[in-house]
Backbone bond lengths (Angstrom), bond angles and torsions (degrees), N, CA, C in turn:
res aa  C-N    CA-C-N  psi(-1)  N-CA   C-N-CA  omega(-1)  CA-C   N-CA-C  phi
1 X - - - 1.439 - - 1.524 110.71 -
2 X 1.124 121.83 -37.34 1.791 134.83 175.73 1.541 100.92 -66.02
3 X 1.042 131.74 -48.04 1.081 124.84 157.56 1.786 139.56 -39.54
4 X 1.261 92.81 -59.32 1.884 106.51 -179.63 1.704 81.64 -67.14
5 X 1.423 128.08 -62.63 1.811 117.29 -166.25 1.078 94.94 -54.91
6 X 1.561 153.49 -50.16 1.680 130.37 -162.32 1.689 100.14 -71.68
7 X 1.179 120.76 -26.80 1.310 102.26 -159.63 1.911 97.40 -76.14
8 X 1.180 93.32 -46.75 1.692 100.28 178.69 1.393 105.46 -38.28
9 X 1.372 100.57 -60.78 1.761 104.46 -160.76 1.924 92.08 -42.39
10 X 1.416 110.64 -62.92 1.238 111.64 -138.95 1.316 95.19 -79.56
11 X 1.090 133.44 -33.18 1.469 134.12 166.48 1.699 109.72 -43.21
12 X 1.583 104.85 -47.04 1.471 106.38 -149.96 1.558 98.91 -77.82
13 X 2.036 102.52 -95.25 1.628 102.07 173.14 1.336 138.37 -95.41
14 X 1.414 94.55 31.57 1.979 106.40 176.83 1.827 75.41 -92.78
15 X 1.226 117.33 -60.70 1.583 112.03 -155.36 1.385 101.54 -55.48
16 X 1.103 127.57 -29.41 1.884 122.03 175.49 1.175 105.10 -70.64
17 X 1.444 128.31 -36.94 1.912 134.78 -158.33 1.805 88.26 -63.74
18 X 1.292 110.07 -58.31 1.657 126.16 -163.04 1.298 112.46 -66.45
19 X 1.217 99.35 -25.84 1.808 110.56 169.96 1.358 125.55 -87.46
20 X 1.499 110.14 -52.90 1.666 102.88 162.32 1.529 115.77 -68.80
21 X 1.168 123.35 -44.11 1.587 124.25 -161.07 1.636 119.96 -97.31
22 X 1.356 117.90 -7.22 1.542 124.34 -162.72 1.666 99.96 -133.34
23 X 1.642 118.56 146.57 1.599 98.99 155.92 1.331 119.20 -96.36
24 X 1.531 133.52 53.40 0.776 128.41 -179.61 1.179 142.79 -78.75
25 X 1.527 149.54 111.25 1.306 137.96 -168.99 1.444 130.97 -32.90
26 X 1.425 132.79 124.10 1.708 121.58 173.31 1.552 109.61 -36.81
27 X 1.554 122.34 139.91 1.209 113.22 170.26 1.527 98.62 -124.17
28 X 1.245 112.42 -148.97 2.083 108.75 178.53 1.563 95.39 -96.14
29 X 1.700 128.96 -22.09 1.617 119.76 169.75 1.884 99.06 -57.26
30 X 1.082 107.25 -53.73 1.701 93.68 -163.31 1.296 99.07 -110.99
31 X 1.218 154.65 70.85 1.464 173.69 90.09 1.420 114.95 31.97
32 X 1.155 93.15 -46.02 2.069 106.15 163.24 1.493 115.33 -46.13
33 X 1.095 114.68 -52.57 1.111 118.26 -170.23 1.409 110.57 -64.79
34 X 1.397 143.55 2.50 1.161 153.56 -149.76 2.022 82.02 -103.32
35 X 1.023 107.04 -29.80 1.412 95.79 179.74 1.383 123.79 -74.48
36 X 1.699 124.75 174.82 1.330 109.38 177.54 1.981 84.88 -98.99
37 X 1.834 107.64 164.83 1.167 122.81 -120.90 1.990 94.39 -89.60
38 X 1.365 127.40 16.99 1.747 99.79 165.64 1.501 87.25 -97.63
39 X 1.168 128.53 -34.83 1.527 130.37 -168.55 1.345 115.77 -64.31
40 X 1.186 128.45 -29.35 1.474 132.76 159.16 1.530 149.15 -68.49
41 X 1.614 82.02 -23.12 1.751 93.96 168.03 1.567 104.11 -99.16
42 X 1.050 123.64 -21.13 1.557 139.91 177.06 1.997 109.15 -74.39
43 X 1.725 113.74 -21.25 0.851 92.06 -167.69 2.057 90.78 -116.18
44 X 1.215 106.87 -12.74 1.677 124.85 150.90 1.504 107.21 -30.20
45 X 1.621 100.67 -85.44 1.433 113.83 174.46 1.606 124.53 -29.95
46 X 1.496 104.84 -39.31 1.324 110.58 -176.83 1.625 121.68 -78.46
47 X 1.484 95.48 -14.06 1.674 102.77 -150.28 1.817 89.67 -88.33
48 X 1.519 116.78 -42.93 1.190 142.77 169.48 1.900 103.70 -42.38
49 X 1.245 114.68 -80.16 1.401 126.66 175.30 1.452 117.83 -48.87
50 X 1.453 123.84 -25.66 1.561 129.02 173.40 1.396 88.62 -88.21
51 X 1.360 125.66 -42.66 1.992 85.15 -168.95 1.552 98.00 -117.23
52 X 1.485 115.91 51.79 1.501 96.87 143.80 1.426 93.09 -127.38
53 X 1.831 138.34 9.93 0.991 125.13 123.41 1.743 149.70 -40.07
54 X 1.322 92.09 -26.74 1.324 134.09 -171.64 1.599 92.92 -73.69
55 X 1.514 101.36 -83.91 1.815 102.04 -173.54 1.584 107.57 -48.80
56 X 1.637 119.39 -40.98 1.377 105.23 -176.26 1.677 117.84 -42.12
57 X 1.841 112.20 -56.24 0.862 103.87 -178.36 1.614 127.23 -53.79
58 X 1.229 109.35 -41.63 1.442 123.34 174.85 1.314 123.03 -24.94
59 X 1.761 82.38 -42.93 1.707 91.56 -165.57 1.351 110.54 -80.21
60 X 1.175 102.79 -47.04 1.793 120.20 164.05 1.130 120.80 -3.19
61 X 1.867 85.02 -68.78 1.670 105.26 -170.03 1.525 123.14 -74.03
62 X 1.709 102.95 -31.74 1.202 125.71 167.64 1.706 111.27 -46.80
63 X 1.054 121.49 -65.75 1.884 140.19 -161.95 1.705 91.42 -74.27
64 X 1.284 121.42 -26.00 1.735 116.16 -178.33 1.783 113.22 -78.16
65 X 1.648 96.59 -42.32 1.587 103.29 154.46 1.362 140.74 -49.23
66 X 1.120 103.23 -33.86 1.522 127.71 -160.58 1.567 81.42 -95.73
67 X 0.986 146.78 -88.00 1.352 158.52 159.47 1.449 101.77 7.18
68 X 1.335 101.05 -66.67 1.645 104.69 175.53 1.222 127.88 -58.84
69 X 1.090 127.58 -4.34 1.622 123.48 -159.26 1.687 102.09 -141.83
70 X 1.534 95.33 9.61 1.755 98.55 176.07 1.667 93.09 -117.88
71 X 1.182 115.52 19.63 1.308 127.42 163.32 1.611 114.51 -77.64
């Protein structure tokens, strides 16, 4: 789950921070930015919203396990 959230984070609004505020080159952390600029905050947004969808489920599935085996 720490995983899918770092990638989001850094995918999502580190990759906008580096884009509006820094001149820094796209690297593979902010990959978004490889786009030209409505497609990148649009695809930021998405990257963010798929994996803290992502951990929700995780957790879901995680707490149903756990659930099960404290049976």
């Amino acid at each position: 789950m720490l995983l899918v959230l770092a990638a989001g984070v850094w995918e999502g609004p580190i990759a906008i921070v580096f884009r509006l505020f820094t001149d820094r080159a796209p690297n593979l952390l902010t990959a978004a930015n490889y786009l030209p600029t409505p497609w990148c905050y649009l695809t930021a947004v998405g990257a963010t919203l798929t994996a803290l969808a992502l951990v929700a489920l995780l957790d879901t599935k995680h707490k149903k396990v756990i659930s099960r085996e404290s049976r």
